[in-house]
N, C-alpha and C positions, 0 to 999 in steps of 0.2 A: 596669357595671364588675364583673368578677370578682375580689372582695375577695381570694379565696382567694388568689390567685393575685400580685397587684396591690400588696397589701397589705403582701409579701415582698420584700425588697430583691432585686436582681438584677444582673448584671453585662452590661451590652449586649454583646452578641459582634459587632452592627453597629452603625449610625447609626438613628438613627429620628426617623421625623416625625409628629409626634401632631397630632391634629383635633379639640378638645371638639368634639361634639355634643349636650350636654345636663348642666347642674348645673355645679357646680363643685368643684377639684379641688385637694390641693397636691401636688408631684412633687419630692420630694426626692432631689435628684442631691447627687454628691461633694461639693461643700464649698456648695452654694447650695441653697434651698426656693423654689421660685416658684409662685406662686397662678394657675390657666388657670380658664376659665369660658368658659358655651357660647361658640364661634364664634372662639376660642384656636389658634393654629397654632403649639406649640411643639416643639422639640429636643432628641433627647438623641443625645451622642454616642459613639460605640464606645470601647469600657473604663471608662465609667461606671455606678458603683453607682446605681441607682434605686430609688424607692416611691414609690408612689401613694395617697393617705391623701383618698381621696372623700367627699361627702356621699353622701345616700340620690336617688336617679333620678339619678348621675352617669353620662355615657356618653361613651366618645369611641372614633376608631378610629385606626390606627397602621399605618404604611409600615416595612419594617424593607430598609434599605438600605448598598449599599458599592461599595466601588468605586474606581478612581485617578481621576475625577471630583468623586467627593465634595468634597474640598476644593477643587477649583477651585469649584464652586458655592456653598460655604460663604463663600467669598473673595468671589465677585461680589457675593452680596446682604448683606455682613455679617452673617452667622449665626456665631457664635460662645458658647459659655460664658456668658457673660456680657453677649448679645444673643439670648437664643434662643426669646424667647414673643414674639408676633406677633396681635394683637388685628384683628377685621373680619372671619370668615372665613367666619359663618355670619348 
């Protein structure tokens, strides 16, 4: 994880799909904190503020996407704000 970077709130200009792959992590979006650890497939969605507040060997990697799709797929599997960490992935 690059703290530097990570660490900084941010404003999504897309959608993103995050992967832990190692440690664990809390990812503070707009109005909610949720806790991901390895093998986590969670969400964030375009115009949300983020941070990322890792342990030490936290790793993960991220899809950053958009599209007039997006919400159709957000819609089929329930991913939404307030559904959006996904546990078994790794």
């Amino acid at each position: 994880m690059n703290r530097e970077v990570m660490c900084q709130e941010q404003k999504l200009t897309t959608n993103r799909v995050i992967l832990m792959t190692a440690g664990t992590c809390k990812f503070h979006f707009d109005k909610v904190t949720v806790k991901a650890e390895t093998g986590c497939l969670l969400f964030g969605f375009k115009d949300e503020i983020v941070r990322a507040e890792g342990t030490e060997g936290t790793e993960y990697i991220f899809i950053s996407f958009s599209g007039t799709r997006s919400a159709n797929i957000f819609e089929r599997f329930g991913i939404e704000p307030e559904n959006r960490v996904f546990d078994g992935f790794g």
